[in-house]
C-alpha positions in Angstrom: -6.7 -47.1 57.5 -9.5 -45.6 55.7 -10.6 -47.9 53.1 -12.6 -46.3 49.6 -14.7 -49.3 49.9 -16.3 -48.7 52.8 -17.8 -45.1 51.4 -19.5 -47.1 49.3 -23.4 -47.3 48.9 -23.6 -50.7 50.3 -27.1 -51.7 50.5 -28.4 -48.6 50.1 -29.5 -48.8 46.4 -32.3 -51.3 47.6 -33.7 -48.3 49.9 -36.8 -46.2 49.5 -34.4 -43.3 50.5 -31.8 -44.1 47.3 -34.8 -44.7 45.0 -36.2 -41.0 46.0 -35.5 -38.6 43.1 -33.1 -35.8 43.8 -35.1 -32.8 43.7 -37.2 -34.4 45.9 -34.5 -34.7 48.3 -32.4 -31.4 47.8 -35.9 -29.1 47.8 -36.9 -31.1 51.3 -33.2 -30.2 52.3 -33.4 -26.3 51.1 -37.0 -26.1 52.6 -35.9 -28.0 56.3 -33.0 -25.3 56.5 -35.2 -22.4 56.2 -37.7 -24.4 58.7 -35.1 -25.2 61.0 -34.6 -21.1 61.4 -37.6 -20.3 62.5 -37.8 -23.5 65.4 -36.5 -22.9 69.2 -38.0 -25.5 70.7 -35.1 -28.0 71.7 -37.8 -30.9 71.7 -38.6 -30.4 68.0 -35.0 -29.8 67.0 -33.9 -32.7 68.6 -37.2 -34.5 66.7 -35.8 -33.1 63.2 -32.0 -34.3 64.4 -33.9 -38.0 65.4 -35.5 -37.8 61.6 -32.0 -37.5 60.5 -30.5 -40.6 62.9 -33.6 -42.7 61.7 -33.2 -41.8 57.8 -29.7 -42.6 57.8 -30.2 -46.0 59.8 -32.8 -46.9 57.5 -30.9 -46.5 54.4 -28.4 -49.1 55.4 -25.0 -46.8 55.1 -21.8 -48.2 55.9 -20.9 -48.3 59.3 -18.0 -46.0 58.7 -20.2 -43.1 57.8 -23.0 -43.4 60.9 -19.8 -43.1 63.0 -18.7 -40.3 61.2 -22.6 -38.6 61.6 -22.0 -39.3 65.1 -18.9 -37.8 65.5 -19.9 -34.7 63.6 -22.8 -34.6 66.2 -21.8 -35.1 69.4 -18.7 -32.8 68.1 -21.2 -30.0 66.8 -22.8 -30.3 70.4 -20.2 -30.3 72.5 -18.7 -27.1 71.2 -21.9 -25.4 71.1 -23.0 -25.9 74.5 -19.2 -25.6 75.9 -18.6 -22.4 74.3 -22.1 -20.6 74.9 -22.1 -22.2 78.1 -19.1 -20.0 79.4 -19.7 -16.8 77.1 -23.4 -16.4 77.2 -23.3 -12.4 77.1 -27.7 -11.8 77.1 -29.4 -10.7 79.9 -30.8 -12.4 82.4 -28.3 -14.9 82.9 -28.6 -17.2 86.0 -24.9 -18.8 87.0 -25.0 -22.4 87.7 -21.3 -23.1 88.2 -18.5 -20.7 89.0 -15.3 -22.0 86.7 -13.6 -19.0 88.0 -13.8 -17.6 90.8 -13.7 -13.3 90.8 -11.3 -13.7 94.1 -8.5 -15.8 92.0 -5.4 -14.6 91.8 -4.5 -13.3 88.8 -7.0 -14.7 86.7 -10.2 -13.3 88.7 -9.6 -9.8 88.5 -8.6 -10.5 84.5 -11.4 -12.4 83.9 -14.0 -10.6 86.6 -15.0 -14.6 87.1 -15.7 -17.7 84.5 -19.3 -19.0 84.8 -21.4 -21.8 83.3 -25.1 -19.9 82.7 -27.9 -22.2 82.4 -29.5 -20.1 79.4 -26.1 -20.6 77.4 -26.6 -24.0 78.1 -30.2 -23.8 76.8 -29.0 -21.4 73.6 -26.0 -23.5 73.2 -28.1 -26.9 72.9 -30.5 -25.1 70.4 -27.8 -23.8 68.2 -25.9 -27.5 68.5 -29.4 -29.2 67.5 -29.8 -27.0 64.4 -26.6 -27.6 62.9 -26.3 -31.5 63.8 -29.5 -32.2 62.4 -28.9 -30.2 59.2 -25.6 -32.1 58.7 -26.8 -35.2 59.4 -29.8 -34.3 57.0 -27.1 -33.4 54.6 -24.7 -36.1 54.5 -27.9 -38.4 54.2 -28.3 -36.8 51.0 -25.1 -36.6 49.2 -24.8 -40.5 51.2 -28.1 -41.8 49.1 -27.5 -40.3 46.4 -25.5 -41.0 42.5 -22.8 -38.2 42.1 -24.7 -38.1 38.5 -28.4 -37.8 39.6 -26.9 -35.4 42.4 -25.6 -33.1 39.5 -29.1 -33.5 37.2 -31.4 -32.8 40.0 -29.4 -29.5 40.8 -29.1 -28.5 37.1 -33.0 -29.4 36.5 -33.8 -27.2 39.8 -31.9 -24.1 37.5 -29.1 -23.9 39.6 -26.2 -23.4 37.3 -24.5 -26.2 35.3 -21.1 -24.6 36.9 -21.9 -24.2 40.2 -23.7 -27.7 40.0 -20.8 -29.0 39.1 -18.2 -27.6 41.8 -20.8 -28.9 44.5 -20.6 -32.3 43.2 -17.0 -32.5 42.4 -16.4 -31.2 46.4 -19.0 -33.6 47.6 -17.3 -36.5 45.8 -13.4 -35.6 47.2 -14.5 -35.4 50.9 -13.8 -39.7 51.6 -10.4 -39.2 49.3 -9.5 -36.3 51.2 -10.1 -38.0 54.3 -8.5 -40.9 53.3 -5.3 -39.0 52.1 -5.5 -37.5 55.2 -5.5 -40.5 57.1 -2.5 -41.7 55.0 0.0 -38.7 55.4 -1.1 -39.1 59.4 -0.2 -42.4 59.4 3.2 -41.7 57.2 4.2 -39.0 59.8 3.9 -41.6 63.0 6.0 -44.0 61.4 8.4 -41.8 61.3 7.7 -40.8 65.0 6.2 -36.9 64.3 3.0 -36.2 65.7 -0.7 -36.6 64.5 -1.0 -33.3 63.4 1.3 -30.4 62.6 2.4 -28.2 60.1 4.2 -31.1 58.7 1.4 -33.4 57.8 -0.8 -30.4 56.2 1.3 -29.4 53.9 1.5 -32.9 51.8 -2.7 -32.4 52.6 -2.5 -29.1 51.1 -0.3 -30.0 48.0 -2.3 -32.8 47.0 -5.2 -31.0 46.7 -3.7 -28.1 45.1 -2.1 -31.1 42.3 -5.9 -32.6 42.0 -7.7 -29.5 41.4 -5.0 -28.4 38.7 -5.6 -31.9 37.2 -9.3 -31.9 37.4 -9.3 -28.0 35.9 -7.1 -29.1 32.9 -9.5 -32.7 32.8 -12.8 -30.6 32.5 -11.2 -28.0 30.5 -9.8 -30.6 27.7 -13.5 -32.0 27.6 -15.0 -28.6 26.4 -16.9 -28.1 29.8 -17.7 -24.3 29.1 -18.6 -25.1 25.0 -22.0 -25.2 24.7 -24.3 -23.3 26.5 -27.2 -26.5 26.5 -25.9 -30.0 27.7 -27.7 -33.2 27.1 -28.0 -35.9 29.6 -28.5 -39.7 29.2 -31.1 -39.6 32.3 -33.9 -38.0 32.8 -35.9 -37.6 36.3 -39.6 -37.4 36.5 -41.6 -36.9 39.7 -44.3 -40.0 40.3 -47.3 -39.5 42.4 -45.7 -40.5 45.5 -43.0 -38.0 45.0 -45.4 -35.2 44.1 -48.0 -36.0 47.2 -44.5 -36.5 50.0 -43.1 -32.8 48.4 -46.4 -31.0 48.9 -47.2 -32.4 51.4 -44.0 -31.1 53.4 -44.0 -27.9 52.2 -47.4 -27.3 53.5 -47.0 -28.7 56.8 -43.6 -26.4 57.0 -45.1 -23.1 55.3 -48.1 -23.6 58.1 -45.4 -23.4 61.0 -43.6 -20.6 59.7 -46.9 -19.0 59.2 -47.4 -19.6 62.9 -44.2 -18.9 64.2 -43.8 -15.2 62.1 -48.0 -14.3 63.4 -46.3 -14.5 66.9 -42.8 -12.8 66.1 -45.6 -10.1 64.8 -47.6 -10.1 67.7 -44.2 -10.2 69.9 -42.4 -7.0 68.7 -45.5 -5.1 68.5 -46.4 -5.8 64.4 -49.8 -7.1 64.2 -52.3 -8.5 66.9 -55.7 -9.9 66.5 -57.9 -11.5 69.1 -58.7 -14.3 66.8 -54.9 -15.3 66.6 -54.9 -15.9 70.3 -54.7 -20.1 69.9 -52.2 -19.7 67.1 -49.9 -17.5 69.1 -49.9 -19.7 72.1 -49.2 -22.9 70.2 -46.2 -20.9 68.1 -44.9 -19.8 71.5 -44.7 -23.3 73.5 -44.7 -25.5 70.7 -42.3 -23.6 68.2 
């Protein structure tokens, strides 16, 4: 049984990761997800998704939630590669495996033949790298950091107090929603039903229908929408550190995009300069 405890912060409070102010972490988070675009290198995704691994190790999560990264991951994977795998459509396409033959009955001629390509499993593996290491990257976020400096960093970065505020709130439901989950799954065995049906969502879907009426009339009884300025007993401030890791990253990034759109550019026919030569080559095998 899922236990609230073990979503807890354990040692992760003593952590440089914890310590880091929010803005710090949600602008490296925004800027990583427009880096992680422009990347197709596997190596370097897979680097970025290794940065992830190592950031959550290091901040000394429970052990609940590195199983759950790495079931998100090796999930994410699996279905990427599996499904672009079989239904690569771009050309060329070389066929490694022959799932289904052309000459099977029945299936052959409806099919014209099931193959595993080797550049689906390329694409597949790239697409799977991007989205496990921006989830992993993102649970290592909300994971490291207080609901409260969560909502403060993304109201002091202008996004609005509303918004903010939803984003939190879902962030901090996802362990009770598992948990409840867990709970009605467990409920339905005893009684000898299955894992999963129709009969264990809807108790899922009617709990969360009852909290969000109860949290709507809770915000609403506290005069969330009153004023248009809220006051806040915290305050973040960057230190040096802070300031120097932010810029820091953002260079480094804004040079590789730099890099990688000069050789789109040069690629599709947009701009070309003899000079750019070394620049193009490293965007091309590197990026």
């Amino acid at each position: 049984m899922l236990n609230w405890q073990e979503f807890t912060y354990s040692g992760a409070e003593a952590t440089a990761i914890f310590r880091l102010d929010p803005r710090v972490k949600i602008l490296m988070l925004v800027i990583t997800g427009l880096f992680i675009i422009f990347l197709d290198n596997p190596w370097l995704l897979a680097a970025l998704l290794a940065v992830g691994l190592a950031g959550v190790f290091a901040a000394r999560l429970t052990l609940l939630k590195v199983k759950i990264v790495l079931a998100v991951i090796a999930i994410g994977l699996w279905g990427a590669v599996f499904s672009q795998a079989l239904f690569y459509e771009q050309m060329p396409r070389t066929a490694v495996l022959t799932v289904i033959s052309p000459q099977t009955p029945l299936l052959g001629p409806l099919t014209g033949g099931l193959y595993v390509y080797q550049e689906g499993i390329v694409h597949g593996l790239r697409q799977g790298l991007r989205m496990a290491a921006m989830t992993t990257l993102g649970l290592l976020v909300c994971w490291t950091t207080d609901s409260r400096l969560l909502l403060l960093g993304l109201v002091r970065l202008r996004l609005p107090y509303s918004l903010a505020f939803m984003a939190v709130t879902a962030v901090r439901f996802i362990p009770i929603l598992l948990q409840e989950t867990l709970q009605v799954i467990a409920a339905s065995r005893l009684r000898g039903g299955r894992r999963f049906s129709m009969q264990t969502l809807l108790p899922i879907l009617g709990n969360c229908l009852r909290r969000a009426g109860t949290l709507a009339v809770a915000v609403e009884s506290r005069a969330f929408r009153a004023f248009g300025e809220r006051t806040y007993l915290e305050e973040l401030r960057f230190n040096a550190a802070e300031k120097l890791l932010l810029a820091g990253y953002l260079l480094l990034v804004a040079a590789a995009v730099v890099s990688k759109a000069s050789y789109l550019g040069y690629q599709y026919g947009l701009f070309y300069h003899s000079a750019l030569r070394p620049l193009y080559e490293f965007a091309r095998t590197c990026l």
